[in-house]
C-alpha positions as CSV (number, residue, x, y, z in Angstrom):
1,X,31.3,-10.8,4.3
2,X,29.6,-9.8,7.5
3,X,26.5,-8.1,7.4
4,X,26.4,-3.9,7.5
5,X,24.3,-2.8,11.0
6,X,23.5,0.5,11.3
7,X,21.3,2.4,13.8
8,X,18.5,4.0,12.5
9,X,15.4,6.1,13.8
10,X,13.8,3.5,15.5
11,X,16.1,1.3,15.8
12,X,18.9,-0.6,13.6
13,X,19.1,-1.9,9.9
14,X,21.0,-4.9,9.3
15,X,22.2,-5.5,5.3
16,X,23.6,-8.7,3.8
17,X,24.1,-8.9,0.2
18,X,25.4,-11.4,-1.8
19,X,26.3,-12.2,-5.4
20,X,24.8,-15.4,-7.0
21,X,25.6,-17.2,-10.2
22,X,22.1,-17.6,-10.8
23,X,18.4,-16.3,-12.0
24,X,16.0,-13.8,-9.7
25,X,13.5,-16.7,-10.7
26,X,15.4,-19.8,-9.5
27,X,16.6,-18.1,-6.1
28,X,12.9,-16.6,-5.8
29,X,12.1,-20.2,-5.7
30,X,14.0,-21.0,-2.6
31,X,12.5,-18.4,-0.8
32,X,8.8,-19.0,-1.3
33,X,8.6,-23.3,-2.5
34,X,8.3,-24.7,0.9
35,X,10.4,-28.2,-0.8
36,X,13.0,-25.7,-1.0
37,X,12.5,-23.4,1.4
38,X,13.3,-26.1,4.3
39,X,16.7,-27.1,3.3
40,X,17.8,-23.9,3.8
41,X,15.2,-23.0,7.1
42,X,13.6,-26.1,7.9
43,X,11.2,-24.2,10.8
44,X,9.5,-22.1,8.0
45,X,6.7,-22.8,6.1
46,X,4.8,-21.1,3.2
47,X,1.6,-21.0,4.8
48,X,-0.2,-18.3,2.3
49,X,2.2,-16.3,-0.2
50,X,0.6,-12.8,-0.5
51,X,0.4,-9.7,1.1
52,X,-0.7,-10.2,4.7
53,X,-0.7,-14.0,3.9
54,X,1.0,-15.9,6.4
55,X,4.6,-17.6,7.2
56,X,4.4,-20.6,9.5
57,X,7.7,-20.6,12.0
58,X,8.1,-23.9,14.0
59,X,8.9,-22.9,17.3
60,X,9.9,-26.7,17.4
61,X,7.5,-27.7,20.5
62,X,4.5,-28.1,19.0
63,X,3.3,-24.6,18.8
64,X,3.6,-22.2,15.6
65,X,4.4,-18.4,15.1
66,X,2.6,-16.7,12.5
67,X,4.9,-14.2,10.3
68,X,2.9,-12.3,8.1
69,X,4.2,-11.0,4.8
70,X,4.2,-7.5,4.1
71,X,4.8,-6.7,1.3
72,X,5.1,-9.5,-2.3
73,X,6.5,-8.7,-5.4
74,X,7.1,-11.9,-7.3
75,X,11.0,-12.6,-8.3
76,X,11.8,-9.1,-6.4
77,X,11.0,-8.5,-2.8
78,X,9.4,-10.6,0.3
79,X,9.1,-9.0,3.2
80,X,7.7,-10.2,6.6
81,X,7.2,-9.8,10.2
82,X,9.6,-11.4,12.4
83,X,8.6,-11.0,15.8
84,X,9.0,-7.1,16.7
85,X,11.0,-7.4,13.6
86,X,11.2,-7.7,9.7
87,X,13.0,-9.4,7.8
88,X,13.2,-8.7,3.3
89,X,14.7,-10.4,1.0
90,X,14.9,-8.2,-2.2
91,X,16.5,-9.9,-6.0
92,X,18.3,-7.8,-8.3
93,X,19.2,-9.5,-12.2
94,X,22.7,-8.7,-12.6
95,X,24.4,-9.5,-15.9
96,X,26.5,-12.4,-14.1
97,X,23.7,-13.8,-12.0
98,X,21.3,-12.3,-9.2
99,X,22.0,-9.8,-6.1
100,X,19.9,-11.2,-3.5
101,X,19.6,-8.9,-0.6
102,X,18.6,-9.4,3.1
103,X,17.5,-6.5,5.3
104,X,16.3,-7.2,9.2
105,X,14.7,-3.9,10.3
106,X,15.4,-4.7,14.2
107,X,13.9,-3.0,16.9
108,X,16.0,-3.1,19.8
109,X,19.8,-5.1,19.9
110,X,19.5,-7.9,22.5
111,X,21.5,-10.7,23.6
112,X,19.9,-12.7,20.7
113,X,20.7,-10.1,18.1
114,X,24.1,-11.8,17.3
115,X,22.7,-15.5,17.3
116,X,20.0,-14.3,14.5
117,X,22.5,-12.4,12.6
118,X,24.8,-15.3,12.0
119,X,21.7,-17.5,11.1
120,X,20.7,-15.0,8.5
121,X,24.4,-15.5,7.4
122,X,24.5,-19.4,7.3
123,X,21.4,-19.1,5.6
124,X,22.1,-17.0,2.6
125,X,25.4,-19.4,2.5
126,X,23.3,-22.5,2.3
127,X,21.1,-21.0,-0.1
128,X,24.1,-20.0,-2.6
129,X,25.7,-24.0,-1.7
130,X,22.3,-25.5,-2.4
131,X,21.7,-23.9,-5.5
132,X,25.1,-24.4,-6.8
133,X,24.7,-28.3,-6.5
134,X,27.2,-28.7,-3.7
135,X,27.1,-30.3,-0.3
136,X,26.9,-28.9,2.7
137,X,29.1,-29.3,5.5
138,X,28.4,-28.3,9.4
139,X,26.3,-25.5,9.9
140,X,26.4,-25.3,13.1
141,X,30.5,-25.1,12.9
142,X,29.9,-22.1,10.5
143,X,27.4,-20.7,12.7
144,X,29.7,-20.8,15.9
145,X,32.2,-18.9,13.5
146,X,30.1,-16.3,12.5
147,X,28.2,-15.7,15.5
148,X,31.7,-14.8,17.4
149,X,31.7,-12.0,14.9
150,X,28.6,-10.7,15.2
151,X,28.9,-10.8,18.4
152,X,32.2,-8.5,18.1
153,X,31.0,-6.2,15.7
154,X,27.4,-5.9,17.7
155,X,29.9,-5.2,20.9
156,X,29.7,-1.5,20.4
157,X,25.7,-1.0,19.9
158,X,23.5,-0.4,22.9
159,X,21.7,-3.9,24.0
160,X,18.3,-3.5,25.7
């Protein structure tokens, strides 16, 4: 299911949400254990996890980008700065499993928008693969296919 994107005052609010057959604590885990946390997003790296502690981003030349998180509330919410951005992850326990949420507050739609929007989506598909035990096939094939429809449903919004 494609993400919701709505513009807001200043600026646009994208929404994923997805419906896992597993515990806030186990996908809390995949968020914020770096062991974890780079099989799903290899360039990121737990540096300090706490409020305005720090999330390491590879910019894969040598040279780091420091994220800081926000806001922290263990097995619930993790928010943090993503460029001009933010991105937060919130978990809701459901009686079947979790609801783990995704929100990018984005400032302005660009050219990159649609490429970030169908990482986020890959991502929280790996995420759900990875902790279901299964294999994962090609990303980037999934990506390609997802990033064509972000691409058509960002078509209409105003780029900068």
């Amino acid at each position: 299911m494609l993400a919701v994107v709505q513009q807001v005052q200043n600026g646009y609010v994208a929404r994923f949400e997805r419906n896992l057959k597993h515990t806030v604590e186990k996908i809390w885990s995949s968020l914020t254990e770096n062991d974890k946390l780079e099989k799903w997003f290899s360039e990121l790296q737990i540096d300090d996890l706490r409020e305005g502690g720090i999330i390491k981003f590879d910019m894969q030349d040598g040279t780091f980008e420091e994220l800081e998180i926000i806001e922290l509330k263990p097995n619930s919410v993790l928010e943090y700065t993503w460029g001009e951005d933010r991105v937060r992850f919130e978990l809701y326990p459901e009686s079947d499993g979790s609801r783990l949420v995704l929100i990018e507050k984005i400032n302005k739609i660009t050219n990159h928008t649609s490429k970030d929007l169908a990482g986020w989506h890959v991502c929280l598909d790996v995420i759900n693969v990875l902790l279901d035990g299964r294999a994962i096939q090609s990303r980037e094939n999934e990506w390609k296919i997802w990033h064509e429809k972000y691409e058509q449903l960002l078509e209409n919004f105003p780029k900068d």
